[in-house]
N, C-alpha and C positions, 0 to 999 in steps of 0.2 A: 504494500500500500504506500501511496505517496506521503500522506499524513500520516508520521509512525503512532501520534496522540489519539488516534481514532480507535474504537474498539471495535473489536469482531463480535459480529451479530449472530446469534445462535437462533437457526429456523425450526419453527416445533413441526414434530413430526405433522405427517400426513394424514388424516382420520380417512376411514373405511367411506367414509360419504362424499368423500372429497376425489376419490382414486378417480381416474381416467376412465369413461365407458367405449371402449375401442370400438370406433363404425364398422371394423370389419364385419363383429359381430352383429351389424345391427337387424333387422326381420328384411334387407333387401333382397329381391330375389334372384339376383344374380352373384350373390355371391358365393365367395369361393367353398367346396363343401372340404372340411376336415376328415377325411373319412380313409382307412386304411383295408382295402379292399382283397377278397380272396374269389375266384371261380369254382371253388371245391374246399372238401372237407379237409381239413387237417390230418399231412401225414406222420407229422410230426411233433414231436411236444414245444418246439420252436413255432410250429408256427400254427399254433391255435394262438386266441385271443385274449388278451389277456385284461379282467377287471378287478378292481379291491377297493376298500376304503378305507384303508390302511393299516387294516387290521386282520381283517377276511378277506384273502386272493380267489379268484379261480381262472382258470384257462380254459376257454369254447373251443372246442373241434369242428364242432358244424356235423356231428355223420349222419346219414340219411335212415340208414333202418336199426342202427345204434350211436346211441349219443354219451358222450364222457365229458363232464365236466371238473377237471381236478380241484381241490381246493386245499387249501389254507388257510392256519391261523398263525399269526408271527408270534405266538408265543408257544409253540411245541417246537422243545428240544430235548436232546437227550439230558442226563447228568444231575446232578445237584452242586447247591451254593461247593464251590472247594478254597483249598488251600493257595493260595500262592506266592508263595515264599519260599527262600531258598535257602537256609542257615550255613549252606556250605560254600555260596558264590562269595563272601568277602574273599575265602583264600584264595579263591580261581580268579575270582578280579584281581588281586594284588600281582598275582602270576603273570596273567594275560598283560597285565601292563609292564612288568618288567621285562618280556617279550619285545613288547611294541618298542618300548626305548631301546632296546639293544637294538635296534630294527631287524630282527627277526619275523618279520610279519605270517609266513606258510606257521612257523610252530604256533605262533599267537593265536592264528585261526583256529589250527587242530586243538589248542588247548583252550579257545571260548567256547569249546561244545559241552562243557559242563556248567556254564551260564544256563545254559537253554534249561527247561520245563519241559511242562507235558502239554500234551495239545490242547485246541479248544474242544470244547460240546459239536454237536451237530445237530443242524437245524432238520428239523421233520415235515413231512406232509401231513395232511390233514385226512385225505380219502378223496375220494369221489363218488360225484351223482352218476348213477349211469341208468341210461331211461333205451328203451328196444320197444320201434314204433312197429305197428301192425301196416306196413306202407306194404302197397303190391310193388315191388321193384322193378317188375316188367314194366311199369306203366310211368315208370320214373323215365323224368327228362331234364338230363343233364345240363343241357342249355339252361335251364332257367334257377339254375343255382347261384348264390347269391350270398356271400359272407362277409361281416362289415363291422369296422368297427368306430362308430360315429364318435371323432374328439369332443365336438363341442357338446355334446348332451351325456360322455362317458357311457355309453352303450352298445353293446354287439349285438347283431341282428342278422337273423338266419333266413333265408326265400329259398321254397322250391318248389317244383308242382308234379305231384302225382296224378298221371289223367287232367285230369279235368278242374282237381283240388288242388288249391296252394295255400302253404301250410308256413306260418312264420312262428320265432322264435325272438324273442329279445330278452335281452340279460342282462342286468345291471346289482353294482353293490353301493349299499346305501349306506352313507356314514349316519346321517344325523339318528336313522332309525336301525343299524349296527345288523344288516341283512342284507343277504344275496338273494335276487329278485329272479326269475322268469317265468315269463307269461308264452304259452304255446297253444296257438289256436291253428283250425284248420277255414278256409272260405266256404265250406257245406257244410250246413248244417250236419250234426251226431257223427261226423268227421273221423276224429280224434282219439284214436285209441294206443295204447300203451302201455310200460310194465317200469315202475322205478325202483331202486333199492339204492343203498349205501354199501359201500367196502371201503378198506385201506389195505395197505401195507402195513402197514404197523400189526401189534395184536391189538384185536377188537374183536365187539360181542356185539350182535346188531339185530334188533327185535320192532315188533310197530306193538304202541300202545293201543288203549281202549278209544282214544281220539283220532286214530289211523294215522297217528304219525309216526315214521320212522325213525327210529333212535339207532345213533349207535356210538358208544360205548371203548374206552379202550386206555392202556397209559404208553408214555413215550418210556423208550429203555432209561433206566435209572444209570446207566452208562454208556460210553459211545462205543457201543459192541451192536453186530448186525441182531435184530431181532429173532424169536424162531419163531415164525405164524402162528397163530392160533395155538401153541403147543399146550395139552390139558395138563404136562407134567413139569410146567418150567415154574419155575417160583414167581408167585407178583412181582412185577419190576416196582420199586420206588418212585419212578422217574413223575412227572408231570403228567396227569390223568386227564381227559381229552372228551369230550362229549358234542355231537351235531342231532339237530332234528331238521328233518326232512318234513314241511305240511303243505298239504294238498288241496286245493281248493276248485270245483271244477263247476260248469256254468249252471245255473240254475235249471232244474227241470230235467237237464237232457244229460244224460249219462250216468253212470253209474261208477262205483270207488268197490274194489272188495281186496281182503288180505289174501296173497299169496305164500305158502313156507311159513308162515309166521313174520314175513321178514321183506315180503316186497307187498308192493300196493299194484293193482291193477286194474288201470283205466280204462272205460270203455263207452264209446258212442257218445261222448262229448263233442262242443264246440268248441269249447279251450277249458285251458287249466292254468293253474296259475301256481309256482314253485315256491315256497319261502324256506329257506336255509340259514339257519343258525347258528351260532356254537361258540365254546366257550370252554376255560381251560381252569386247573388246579392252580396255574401261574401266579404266587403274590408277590412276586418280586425277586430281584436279584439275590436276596440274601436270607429268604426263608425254603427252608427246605421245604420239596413238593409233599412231604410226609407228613407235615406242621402244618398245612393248611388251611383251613375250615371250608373253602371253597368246595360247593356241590357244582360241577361243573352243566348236570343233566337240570339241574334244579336253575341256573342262572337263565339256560337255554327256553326253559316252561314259561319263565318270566317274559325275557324279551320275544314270545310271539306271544303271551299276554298283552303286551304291549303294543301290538299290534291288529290287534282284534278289531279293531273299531276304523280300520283304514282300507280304503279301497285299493288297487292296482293301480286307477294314474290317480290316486292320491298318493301313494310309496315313490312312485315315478316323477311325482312335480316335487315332493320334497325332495328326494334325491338330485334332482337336475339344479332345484334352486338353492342348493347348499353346494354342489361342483361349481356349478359358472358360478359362484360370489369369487373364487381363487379363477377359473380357467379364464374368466372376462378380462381380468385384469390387465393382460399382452397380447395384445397382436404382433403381426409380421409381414410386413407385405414388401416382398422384391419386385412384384411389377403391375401393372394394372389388372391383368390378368394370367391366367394360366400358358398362356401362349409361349411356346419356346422358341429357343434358336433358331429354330426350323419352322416357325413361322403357325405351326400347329399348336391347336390346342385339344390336352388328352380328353379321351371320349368316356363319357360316365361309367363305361363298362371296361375299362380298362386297368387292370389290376396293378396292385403297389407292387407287386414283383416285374411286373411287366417294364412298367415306369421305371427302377432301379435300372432295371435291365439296360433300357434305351438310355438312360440320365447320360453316358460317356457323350453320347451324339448329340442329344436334344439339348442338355440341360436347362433342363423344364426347371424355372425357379420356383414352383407353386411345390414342388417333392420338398426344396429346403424350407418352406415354409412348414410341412407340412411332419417331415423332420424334427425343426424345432419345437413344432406343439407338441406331438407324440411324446419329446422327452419331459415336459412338461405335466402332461398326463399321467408319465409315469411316474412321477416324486408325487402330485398329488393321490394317487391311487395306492402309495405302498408307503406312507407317511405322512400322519396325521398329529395331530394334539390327542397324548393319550396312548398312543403306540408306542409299538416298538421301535428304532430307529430301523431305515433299510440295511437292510443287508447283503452279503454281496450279491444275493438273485432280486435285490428288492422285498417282495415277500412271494414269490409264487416258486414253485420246486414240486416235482412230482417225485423226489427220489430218498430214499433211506438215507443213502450215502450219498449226497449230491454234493460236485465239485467243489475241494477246498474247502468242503465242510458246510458250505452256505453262509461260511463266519463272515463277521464284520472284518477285512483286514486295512489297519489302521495304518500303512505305510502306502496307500494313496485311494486306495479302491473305496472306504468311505468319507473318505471327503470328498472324492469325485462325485457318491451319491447327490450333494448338497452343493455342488458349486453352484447350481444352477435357482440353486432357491432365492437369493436376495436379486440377480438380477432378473430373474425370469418372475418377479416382485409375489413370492411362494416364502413369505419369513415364516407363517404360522408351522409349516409343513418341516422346518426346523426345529421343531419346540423336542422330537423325541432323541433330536443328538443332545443336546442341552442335559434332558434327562440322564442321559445314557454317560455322557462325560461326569456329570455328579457322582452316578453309584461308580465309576472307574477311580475318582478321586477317593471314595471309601477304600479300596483293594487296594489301589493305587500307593496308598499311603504303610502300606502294611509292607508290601514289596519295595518300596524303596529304603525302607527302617529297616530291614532284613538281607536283602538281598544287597544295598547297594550303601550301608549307615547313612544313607542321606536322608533330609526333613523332605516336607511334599510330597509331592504325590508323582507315581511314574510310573504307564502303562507302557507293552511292548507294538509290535507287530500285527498280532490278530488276538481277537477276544469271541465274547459270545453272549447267552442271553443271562448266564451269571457273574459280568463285568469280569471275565480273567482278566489279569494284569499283568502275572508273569511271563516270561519268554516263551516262545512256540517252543516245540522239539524240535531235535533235530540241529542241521548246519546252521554256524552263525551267519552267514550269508544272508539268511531269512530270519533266525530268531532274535540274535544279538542286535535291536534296534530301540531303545528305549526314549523312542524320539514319536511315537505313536500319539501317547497323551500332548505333547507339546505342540504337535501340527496341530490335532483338532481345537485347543485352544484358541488359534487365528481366527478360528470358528467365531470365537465370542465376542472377539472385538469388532470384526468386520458385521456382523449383527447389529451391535451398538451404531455402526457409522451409517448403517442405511436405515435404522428405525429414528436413530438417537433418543430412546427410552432411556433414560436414565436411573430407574429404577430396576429395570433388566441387569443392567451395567453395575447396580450397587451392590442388589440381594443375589444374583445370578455370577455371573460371568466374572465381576471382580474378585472373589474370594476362590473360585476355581483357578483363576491366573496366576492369584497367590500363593497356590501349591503348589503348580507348577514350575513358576516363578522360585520358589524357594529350592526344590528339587534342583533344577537349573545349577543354578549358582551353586550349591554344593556336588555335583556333577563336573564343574569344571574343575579343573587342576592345573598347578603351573606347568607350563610348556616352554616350548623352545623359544628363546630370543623375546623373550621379556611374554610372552602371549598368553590368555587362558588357551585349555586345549581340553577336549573331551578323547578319554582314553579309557578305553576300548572305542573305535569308532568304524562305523561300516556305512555303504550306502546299500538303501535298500536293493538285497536279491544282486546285487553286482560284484563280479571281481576283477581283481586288477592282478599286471605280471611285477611281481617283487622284482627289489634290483638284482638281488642272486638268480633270478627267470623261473624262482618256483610261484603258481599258483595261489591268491592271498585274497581275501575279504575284510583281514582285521589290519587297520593303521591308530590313527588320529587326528582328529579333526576335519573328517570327510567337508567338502563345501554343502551337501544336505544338511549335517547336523550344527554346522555354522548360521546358516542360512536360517534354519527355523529359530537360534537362540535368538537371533538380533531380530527377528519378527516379531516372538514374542516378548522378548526387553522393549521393545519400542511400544507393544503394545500395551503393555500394563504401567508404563511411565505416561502414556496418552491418557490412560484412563484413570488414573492417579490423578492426573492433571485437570479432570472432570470433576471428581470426588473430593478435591483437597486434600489428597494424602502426600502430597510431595514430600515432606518431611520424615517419613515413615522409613526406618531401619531397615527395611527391605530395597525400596524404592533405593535411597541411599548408596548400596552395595549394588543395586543394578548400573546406577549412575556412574559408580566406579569401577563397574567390569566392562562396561560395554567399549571403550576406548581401548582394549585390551583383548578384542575378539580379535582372533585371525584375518585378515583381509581374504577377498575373493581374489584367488591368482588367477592370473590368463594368461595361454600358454601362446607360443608363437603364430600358432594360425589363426588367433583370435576366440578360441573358442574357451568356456570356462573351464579350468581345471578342479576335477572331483577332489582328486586324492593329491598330495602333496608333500 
């Protein structure tokens, strides 16, 4: 400023009545349609469709004379609350570092593998709906199939015609009324016949009540070991105990509901029906074990379609639609006036998202990056909510026991990647379950850094899960040795602060988590070479480098990763110090006076930054 005597003017946040209403989306009828389009059923678990409210996932296939709807809930995992602390890493850290100084770095590494833990938990599936229609397939025409998955209203919808009847499907999950929606009707009248049930993977017990709804019943493994089915001889697992209802509701007058096995429902000579799916877990939290409880999982479930007794179909539908678009209204995107590519074309309503991928090399059609960009939108609000779990690394949908990398949260980029997208794709609510989720990691957190590292603060690793682990993965330090986890998502809380500017977030939230970290930190570092603080033991995530002797190495000092994030976060808790009036504070203080004393970023001859150094 030219006038140094002038004071900065602090702008109050934005209120909800004030947000932008983007014309893209306004009722014109030319506009652009959000919609991620298929010609056929799903052959794969990629690429059904996928809906949640951030709480309950499921994936649509679309199939014609059988239908699979996977689902989930983000709180089945395996395991209970555990240990993680390590009373044996001070000696292994003093080791590993007198390693690193000799520069020794190949033995360093082989001798940080007793840093490492044990792994995290694993995320579980839920089951699935699987419904086997009475369709004459001869008389099925393929042409006229039809799979969609609408961004702006968060809705899949299924068209097909057998003969003469066409038969839709739409499916939606609803946050504010905490249920998975479908409505399946046929265009002739007493149409509509069919056969539903539940199964999982997991072990489950699955029966229909005296209300004809399907229940089913079952716990996650109380450790991260494969399940055995259904086995009548294995011992109760522990783990987190798991319950869904299935209720049925079919058109007035015309058709009829009867129990099948005890265990399926079977429709027949309806107009439509209408699906409601529930469910609800033992889950109280990070730190109480699944066996502590009190939680009736089947008893939560009786409730919330209690709760829903008194609501129609596009009444669940206009609530759900008008609790999505308050977050998806919020951003547009528009590259051009229209759809119209390179090529002068514009794509035709029947023409499929694979399709369009396909051609994008030639055409590039900017209405795909638009479309693109919403899609990942859809995705953070569908699998992260207020009240959830945070994403994880499938988001919340997984069809598998043992799904990839465990389905864990890992904290050395993968969830914070979940959430970059939230403050500017202007989605802050939809961060509220890292927030959480950083809290209970500062409880663990604090436990393993007293133990494992004599340091104050708090300090998670690598990858975690839904009982906040804090300690190191197993395994090679390449992956596990990274106690820089907790510190990246921190940046989380500042940069939250700068685009809400709540200050009360900033006070009760975010500030006192920084703290910990903050304090961690600074006992974390140690003096290094040529006057510098230096973190020792230091790796960059999952990367190696060739030692000066040409042996293979992942362990040095002072990676420019773990540099990088201290001065992110020094910088960030002395900004928000600076908010609070804490400047004078003991802590603050010793940040003031290490931060002059971090390592510089070196750059090596051809301009590029150097990691390792």
């Amino acid at each position: 400023m030219e006038d140094s005597n002038e004071e900065w003017v602090m702008v109050k946040p934005i209120s909800d009545k004030d947000l932008w209403n983007p014309s893209s989306f306004s009722n014109e009828p030319d506009k652009k349609a959000l919609k991620v389009r298929f010609n056929g059923a799903a052959k794969h678990w990629t690429d059904a469709l996928p809906i949640g409210n951030g709480r309950l996932g499921a994936m649509v296939w679309g199939g014609i004379s059988s239908e699979t709807i996977n689902l989930n809930d983000d709180t089945l995992w395996t395991g209970v609350p555990g240990n993680y602390t390590n009373p044996d890493a001070p000696e292994a850290l003093s080791e590993v570092r007198k390693l690193v100084d000799d520069g020794k770095y190949a033995e360093a590494t082989t001798e940080a593998v007793k840093l490492s833990g044990k792994p995290s938990d694993v995320y579980q599936l839920l089951g699935d709906i699987n419904l086997e229609f009475d369709h004459d397939l001869a008389a099925y025409d393929d042409k006229t199939y039809e799979r969609e998955l609408d961004l702006d209203s968060a809705t899949v919808e299924v068209k097909y015609s057998v003969g003469e009847i066409e038969f839709t499907r739409e499916h939606f999950a609803s946050y504010p009324d905490q249920v998975i929606v479908a409505k399946i009707s046929g265009s002739k009248s007493g149409s509509l016949s069919f056969t539903a049930s539940l199964s999982s993977k997991l072990q489950y017990n699955s029966y229909v009540n005296d209300q004809k709804q399907i229940i089913i019943e079952g716990p996650c493994p109380g450790q991260r070991k494969p399940p055995t089915l259904n086995a009548e001889n294995d011992d109760k697992p522990k783990g987190i105990q798991f319950s869904a209802i299935l209720d049925l509701q079919i058109s007035d007058g015309t058709g009829t509901i009867s129990v099948l096995e005890e265990k399926k429902l079977k429709v027949e000579g309806c107009d439509w029906a209408v699906l409601l799916l529930v469910a609800s877990s033992s889950f109280k939290g990070p730190f109480i074990n699944p066996s502590d409880s009190k939680i009736d999982p089947t008893s939560e479930c009786l409730n919330t379609l209690k709760s829903l007794r008194n609501f129609s179909y596009s009444e669940l539908y206009a609530r759900h639609v008008d609790d999505y678009q308050k977050l998806f209204h919020r951003v547009s995107l528009e590259l051009s006036k229209s759809s119209v590519s390179v090529t002068g074309d514009e794509p035709s309503l029947t023409v499929t998202t694979a399709e369009r991928v396909k051609s994008f090399k030639t055409d590039e059609d900017p209405s795909l990056i638009e479309l693109l960009f919403q899609y990942g939108r859809y995705l953070l609000i569908s699998c992260s909510r207020p009240g959830t779990q945070p994403a994880n690394l499938q988001g919340i949908w997984n069809d598998k026991v043992e799904p990839p990398w465990d389905g864990a949260p890992h904290l050395n980029i993968n969830l914070q990647m979940n959430y970059w997208p939230s403050l500017s794709c202007n989605l802050h609510e939809c961060q509220e379950p890292l927030f959480d989720y950083i809290s209970s990691l500062s409880v663990n957190g604090a436990k393993t850094a007293k133990v494992n590292y004599e340091a104050s603060g708090w300090v998670t690793h690598q990858v975690s899960d839904i009982w906040a682990k804090t300690s190191p993965d197993r395994g090679e330090a390449v992956w596990a040795l990274w106690p820089m986890g907790g510190a990246w998502l921190c940046t989380h809380l500042w940069e939250h602060y700068t685009y809400t500017m709540n200050k009360d977030f900033l006070a009760k939230k975010a500030y006192p988590l920084l703290e910990g970290c903050t304090s961690f930190l600074l006992d974390w570092l140690i003096e290094g070479r040529g006057g510098y603080l230096e973190t020792n033991p230091s790796t960059s995530p999952e990367h190696m480098f060739v030692a000066p002797d040409g042996k293979p190495a992942s362990v040095s000092y002072s990676t420019t990763m773990d540099i990088s994030i201290i001065k992110e976060v020094f910088t960030a808790i002395v900004s928000a110090a600076e908010v609070l009036g804490k400047t004078t504070s003991d802590l603050i203080q010793r940040v003031l006076k290490a931060q002059p004393r971090l390592p510089p970023t070196k750059i090596a001859r051809d301009g590029s930054i150097l990691e390792w150094v």
